[in-house]
C-alpha positions in Angstrom: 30.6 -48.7 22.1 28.3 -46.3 21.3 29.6 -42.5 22.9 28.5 -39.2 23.5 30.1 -36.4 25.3 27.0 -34.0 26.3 29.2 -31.0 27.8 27.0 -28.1 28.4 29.9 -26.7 30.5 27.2 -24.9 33.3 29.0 -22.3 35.0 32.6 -23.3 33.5 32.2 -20.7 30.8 34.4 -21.8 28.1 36.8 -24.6 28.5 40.5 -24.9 27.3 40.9 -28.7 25.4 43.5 -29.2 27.6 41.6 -29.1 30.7 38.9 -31.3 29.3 40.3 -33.8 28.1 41.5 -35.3 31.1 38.2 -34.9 32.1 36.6 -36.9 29.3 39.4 -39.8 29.2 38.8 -40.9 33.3 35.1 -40.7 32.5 36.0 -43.0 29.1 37.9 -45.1 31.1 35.3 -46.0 33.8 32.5 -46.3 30.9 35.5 -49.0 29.8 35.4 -51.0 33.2 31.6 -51.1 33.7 31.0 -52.3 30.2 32.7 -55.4 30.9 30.0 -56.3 33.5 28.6 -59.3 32.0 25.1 -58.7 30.2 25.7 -54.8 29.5 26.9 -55.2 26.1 26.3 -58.1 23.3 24.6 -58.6 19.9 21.0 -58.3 21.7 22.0 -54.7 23.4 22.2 -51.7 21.9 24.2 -49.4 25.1 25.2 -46.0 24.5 27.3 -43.8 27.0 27.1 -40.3 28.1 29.2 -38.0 29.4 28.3 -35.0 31.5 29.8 -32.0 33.2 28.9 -29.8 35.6 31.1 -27.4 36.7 34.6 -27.3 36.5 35.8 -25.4 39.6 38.3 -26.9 42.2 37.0 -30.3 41.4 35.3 -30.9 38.3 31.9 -32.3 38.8 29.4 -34.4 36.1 27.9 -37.7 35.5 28.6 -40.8 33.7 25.2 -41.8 32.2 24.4 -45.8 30.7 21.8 -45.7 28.9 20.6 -49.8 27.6 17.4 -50.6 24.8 17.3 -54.2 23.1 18.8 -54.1 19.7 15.7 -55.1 18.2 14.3 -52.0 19.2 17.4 -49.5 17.9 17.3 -47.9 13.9 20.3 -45.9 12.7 18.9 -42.9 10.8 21.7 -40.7 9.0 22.2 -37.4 10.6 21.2 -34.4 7.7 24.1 -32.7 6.6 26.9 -34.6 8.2 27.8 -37.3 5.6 28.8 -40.6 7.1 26.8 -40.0 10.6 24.1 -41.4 11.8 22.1 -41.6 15.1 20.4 -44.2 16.8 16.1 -43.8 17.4 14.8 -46.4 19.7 12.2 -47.3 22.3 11.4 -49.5 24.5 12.9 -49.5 28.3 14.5 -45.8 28.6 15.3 -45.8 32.6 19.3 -44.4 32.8 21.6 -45.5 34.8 23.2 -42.0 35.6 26.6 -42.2 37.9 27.0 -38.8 39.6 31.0 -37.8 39.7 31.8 -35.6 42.2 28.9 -35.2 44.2 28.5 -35.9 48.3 25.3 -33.9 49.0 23.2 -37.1 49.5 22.7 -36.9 53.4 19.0 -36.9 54.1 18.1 -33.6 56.1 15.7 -32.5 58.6 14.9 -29.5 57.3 15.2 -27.5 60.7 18.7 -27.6 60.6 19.7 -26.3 57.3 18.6 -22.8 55.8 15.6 -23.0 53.8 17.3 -20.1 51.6 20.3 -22.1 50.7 20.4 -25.4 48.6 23.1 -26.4 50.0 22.8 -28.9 52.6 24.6 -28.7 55.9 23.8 -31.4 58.3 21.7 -34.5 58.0 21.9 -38.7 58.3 23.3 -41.0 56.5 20.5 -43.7 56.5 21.8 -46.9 55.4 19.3 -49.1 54.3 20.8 -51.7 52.4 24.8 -52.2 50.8 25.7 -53.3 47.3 29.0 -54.6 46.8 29.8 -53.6 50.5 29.1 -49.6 49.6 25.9 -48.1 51.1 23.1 -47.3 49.9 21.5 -44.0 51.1 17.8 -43.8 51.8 17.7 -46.5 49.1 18.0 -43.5 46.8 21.8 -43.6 46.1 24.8 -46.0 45.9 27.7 -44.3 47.1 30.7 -45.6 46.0 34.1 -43.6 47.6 37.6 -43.9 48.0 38.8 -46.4 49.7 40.0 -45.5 53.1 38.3 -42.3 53.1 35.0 -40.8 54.7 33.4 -38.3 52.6 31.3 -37.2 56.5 32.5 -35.7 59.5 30.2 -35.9 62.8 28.4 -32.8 63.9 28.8 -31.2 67.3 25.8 -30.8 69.6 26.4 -27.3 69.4 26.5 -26.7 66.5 23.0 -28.6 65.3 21.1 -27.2 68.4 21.9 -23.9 67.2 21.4 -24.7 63.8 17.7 -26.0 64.8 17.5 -22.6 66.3 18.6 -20.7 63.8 16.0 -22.2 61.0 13.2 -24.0 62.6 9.8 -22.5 62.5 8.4 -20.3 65.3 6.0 -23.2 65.7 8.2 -26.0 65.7 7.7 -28.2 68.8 11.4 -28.6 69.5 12.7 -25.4 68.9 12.6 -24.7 72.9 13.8 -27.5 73.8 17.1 -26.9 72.0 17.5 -23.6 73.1 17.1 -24.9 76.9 19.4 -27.4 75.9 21.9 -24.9 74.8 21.4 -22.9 77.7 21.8 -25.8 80.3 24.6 -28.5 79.2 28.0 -28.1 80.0 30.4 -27.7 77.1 32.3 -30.9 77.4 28.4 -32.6 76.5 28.3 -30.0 74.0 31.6 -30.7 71.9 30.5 -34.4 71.5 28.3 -36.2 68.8 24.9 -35.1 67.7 22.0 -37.4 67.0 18.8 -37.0 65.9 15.9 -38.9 66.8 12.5 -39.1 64.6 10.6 -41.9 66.8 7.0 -41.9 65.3 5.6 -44.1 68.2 6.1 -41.6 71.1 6.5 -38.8 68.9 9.7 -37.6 70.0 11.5 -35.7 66.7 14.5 -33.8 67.7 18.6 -33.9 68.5 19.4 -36.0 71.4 22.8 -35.8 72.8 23.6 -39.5 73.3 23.2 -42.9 70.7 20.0 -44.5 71.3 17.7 -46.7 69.7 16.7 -46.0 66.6 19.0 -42.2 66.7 21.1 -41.8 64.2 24.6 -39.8 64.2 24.2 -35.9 62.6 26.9 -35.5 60.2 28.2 -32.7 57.6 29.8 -33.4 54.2 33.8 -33.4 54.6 35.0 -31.1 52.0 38.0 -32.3 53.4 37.6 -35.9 51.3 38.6 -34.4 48.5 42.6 -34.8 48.1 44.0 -30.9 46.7 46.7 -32.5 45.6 44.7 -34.7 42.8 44.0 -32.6 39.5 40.5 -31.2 39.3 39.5 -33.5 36.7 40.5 -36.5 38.9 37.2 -38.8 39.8 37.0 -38.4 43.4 33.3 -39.9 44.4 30.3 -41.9 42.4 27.0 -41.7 43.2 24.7 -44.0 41.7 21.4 -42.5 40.9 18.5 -45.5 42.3 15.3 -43.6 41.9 12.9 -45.9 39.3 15.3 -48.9 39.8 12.6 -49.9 42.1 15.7 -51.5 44.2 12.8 -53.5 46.9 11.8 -56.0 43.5 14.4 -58.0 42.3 15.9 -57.5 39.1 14.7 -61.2 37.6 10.7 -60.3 38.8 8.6 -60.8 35.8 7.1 -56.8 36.4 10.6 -55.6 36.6 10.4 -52.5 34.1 14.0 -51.8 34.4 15.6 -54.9 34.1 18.6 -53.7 31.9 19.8 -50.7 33.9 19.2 -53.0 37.4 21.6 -55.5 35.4 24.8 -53.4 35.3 23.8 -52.0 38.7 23.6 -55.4 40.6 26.8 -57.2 38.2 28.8 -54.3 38.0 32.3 -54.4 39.9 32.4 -51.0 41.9 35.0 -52.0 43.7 37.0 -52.1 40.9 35.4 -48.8 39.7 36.1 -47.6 43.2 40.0 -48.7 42.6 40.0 -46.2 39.8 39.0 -43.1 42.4 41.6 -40.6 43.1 43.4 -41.6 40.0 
């Protein structure tokens, strides 16, 4: 099986072998499972692997990339001044199928409740629009598979989003005084429970409500929590499959399906399996 390990090691500086190559083997080992899927591999596919890293802090963090091209389509061309090597040139369909390790910040977020100075995201939804082998899919934008058992989320208080909306809406938002007279008024029992937020386009109402309703969905925080201390850094903790261009609402056998190889391993693929292989 064609292999490369692309390890531009942002922000780890420079990494002992020891310490990488843990990393490398889980990531080896998954690439191992998912190319049994049925229809990834064979005589008439030419699939070549990627590895990725990140960072390499308390958790190391990458991606596991698949990348598929017909065979017909794939020349080996030797590679100058390394005797015996050669690389493949191709063309055809080119759409990855890149497997985020590591990562939870997929919640989708209003942006009045996170700081506009930060990129790291705070509070959102998790807006579940469809599930693939019984994982959700977020905003039909990612697949996230996680360990079993264990939610990588953790509700918001209404306290705390209110004064989060506070903190980094606009002067001109609409809502902004409502949710300081919300503060102001609610007793803190109300305010120590569950946060939802509420984007109803038919009466306009956009905002945090403090009880479930129709169409309002929980405000929740990544759990930094989910990940287990006790597992070694390199230890795959979280997948996140990457669905932008699989155009997920046309199925995978439609005639003007442009990525029909990637959308192959995504749809056959056993992720629960590959889930089975988290935390190890």
């Amino acid at each position: 099986m064609p292999w490369e390990d692309n390890y531009a090691h942002v922000g780890c500086g420079r990494i002992d072998s020891s310490r990488l190559a843990p990393w490398t083997a889980r990531l080896h080992r998954l690439a191992d499972l998912l190319a049994q899927t049925p229809g990834s591999t064979g005589p008439q596919l030419w699939a070549q692997w990627e590895a990725v890293i990140l960072s390499c802090g308390q958790h190391f963090r990458g991606a596991l990339v698949y990348w598929p091209w017909p065979a017909a389509n794939v020349h080996l061309e030797p590679v100058a001044g390394q005797p015996g090597r050669s690389r493949a040139l191709h063309d055809g369909e080119t759409t990855r199928l890149e497997i985020d390790v590591n990562r939870l910040d997929w919640l989708e977020a209003p942006a009045q409740l996170n700081d506009p100075d930060k990129a790291e995201l705070r509070i959102g939804v998790a807006r579940v629009t469809r599930r693939i082998a019984g994982f959700p899919v977020l905003s039909d934008r990612v697949l996230l598979v996680t360990r079993p058992g264990r939610d990588p989320f953790r509700p918001v208080s209404l306290e705390t989003a209110l004064k989060a909306w506070v903190a980094h809406a606009g002067p001109g938002d609409e809502f902004r005084p409502r949710a300081s007279q919300m503060l102001a008024q609610m007793d803190p029992a109300t305010l120590r429970g569950q946060a939802f937020y509420l984007d109803d386009r038919s009466s306009g109402h956009r905002g945090i409500v403090a009880a479930a309703q129709a169409d309002a969905l929980p405000l929740l925080t990544i759990d930094l929590g989910y990940y287990d201390p006790a597992l070694p850094p390199q230890a795959l903790q979280a997948l996140a499959i990457d669905l932008l261009g699989m155009e997920i609402d046309m199925p995978a056998s439609d005639p003007r399906q442009r990525r029909p190889l990637a959308r192959r391993l995504l749809e056959a693929a056993d992720w629960q399996r590959a889930a089975a292989e988290l935390g190890r």
